[in-house]
N, C-alpha and C positions, 0 to 999 in steps of 0.2 A: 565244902564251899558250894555257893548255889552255881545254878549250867548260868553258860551266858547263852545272851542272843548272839546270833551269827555277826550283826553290826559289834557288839562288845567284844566278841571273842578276836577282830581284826584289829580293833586298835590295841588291845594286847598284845598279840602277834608281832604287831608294828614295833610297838615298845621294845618288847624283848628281840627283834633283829636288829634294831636302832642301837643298842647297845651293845649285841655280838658284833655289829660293822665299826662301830664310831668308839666303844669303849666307855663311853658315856649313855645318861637317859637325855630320849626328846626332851623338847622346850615344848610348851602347849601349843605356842605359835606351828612348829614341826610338825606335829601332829596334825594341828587343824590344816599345813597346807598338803599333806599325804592324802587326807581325803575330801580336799577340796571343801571342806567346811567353816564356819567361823569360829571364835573362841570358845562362845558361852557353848555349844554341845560339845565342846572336845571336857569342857571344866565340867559339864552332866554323867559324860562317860567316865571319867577319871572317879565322879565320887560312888558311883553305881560299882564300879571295879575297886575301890576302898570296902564300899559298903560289903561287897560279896569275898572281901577278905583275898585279894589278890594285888589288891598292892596297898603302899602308903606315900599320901603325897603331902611333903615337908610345904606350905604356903609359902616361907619366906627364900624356899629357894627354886630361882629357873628351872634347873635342873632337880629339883626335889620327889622325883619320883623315886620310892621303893619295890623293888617287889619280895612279897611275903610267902610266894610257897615252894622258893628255890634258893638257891646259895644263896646265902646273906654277904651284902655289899657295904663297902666303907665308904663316904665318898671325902675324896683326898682334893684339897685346894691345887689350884692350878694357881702358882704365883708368880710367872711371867716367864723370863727366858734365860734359857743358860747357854753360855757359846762354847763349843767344842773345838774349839781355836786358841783365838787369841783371848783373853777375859774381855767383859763386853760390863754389863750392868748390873746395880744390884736386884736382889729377891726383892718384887715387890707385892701388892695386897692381893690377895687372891682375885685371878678374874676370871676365874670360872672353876666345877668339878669334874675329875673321874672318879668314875667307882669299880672300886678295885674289891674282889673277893677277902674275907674277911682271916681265910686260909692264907691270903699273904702276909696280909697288915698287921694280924693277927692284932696286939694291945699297942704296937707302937705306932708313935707320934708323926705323921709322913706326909709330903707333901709332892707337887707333882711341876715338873717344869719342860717346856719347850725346847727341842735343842738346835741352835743354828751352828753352821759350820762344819767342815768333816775331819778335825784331828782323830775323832774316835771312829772315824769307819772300820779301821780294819779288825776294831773289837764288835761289832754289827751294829754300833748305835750310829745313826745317820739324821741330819737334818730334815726336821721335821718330825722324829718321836718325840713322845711324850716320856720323860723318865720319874717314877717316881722313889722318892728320896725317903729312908729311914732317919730323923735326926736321932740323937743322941744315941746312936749307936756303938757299939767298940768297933775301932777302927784298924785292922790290921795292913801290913804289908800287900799290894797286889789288889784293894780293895777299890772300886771306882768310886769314887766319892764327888761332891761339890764343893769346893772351896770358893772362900772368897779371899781374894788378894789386895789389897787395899781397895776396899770396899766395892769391887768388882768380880761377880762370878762364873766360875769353869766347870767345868767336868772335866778329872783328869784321873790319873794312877797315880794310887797316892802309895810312898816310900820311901820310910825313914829309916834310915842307918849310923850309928855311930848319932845321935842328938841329932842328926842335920835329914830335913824332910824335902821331899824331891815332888813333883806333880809333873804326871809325862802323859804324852800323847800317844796313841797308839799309830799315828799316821808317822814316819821318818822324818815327815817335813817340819814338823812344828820340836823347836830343840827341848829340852826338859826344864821344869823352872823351880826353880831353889827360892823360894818364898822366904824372906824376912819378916814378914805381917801378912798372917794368915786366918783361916778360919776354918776347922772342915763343919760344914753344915749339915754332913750327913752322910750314907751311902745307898748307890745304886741298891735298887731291892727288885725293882719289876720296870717292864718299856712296855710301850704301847706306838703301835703303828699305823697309822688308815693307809687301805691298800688305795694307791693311784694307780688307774689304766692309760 
């Protein structure tokens, strides 16, 4: 690949710590306000950093930054929120990506959701990760999965015994729920966390 310039070589930098911290690639906008610049040279540097074969930038998405000469990334829809509680809403249209190493996602189908509420703390998932979801998975006993409960979805421990399937919380507070109309949409596969100070 060709050297960069010193100016190239930081908004790469940028890039690849923007997504060690956040889990995700900048927005162009991010970029241009890290180094206090406008658009159009952030979209100069981007294609100069294509050109020199260090990364690939998808146009039709915000987040569509690849990069090409290290772990290859998946990027997995982010489709709204899942409650670690009580059921709250359903899955809805993607509103944004993470990219997730391709050693996780490996060929399956996965998508990625926000979790509010803390029945799952004492299994480490806590309000505010990012959980992302393998669908059509095989689902065993002990498995943390998403279901959806009449058309509202959880994250819970999913465990079925004798025909009859249980969804439980890891916190004590929240009692276990014996679903009549259910759905499991998938299972825990990988979380994502942004540190707060």
């Amino acid at each position: 690949m060709e050297k960069l310039t010193e100016k190239q070589k930081a908004v790469l930098d940028f890039i690849e710590e923007f997504y060690l911290e956040n889990g995700t690639m900048p927005t162009i906008r991010e970029i241009a306000a890290k180094f206090n610049i406008t658009i159009a040279p952030v979209q100069k540097y981007l294609k100069i950093l294509e050109k020199k074969g260090y990364l690939n930038k998808k146009e039709s998405r915000a987040r569509g930054i690849e990069m090409t000469d290290r772990q290859k990334f998946t990027p997995v829809p982010v489709l709204g929120n899942v409650h670690a509680g009580t059921f709250l809403e359903p899955v809805e249209d993607a509103q944004d990506y993470v990219y997730i190493n391709t050693d996780v996602t490996r060929s399956r189908e996965c998508f990625a959701l926000k979790v509010r509420g803390d029945s799952m703390e004492p299994s480490g998932i806590v309000e505010g990760d990012t959980v992302v979801i393998s669908k059509n998975s095989q689902i065993a006993n002990g498995d943390i999965v998403v279901a959806l409960v009449d058309g509202e979805a959880a994250i819970k421990i999913y465990s079925k015994n004798n025909g009859k399937v249980c969804l439980m919380s890891t916190n004590m507070a929240y009692p276990p729920i014996y679903p009549k109309n259910y759905k499991v949409l998938g299972k825990l596969i990988y979380l994502l966390r942004e540190y707060r100070n």
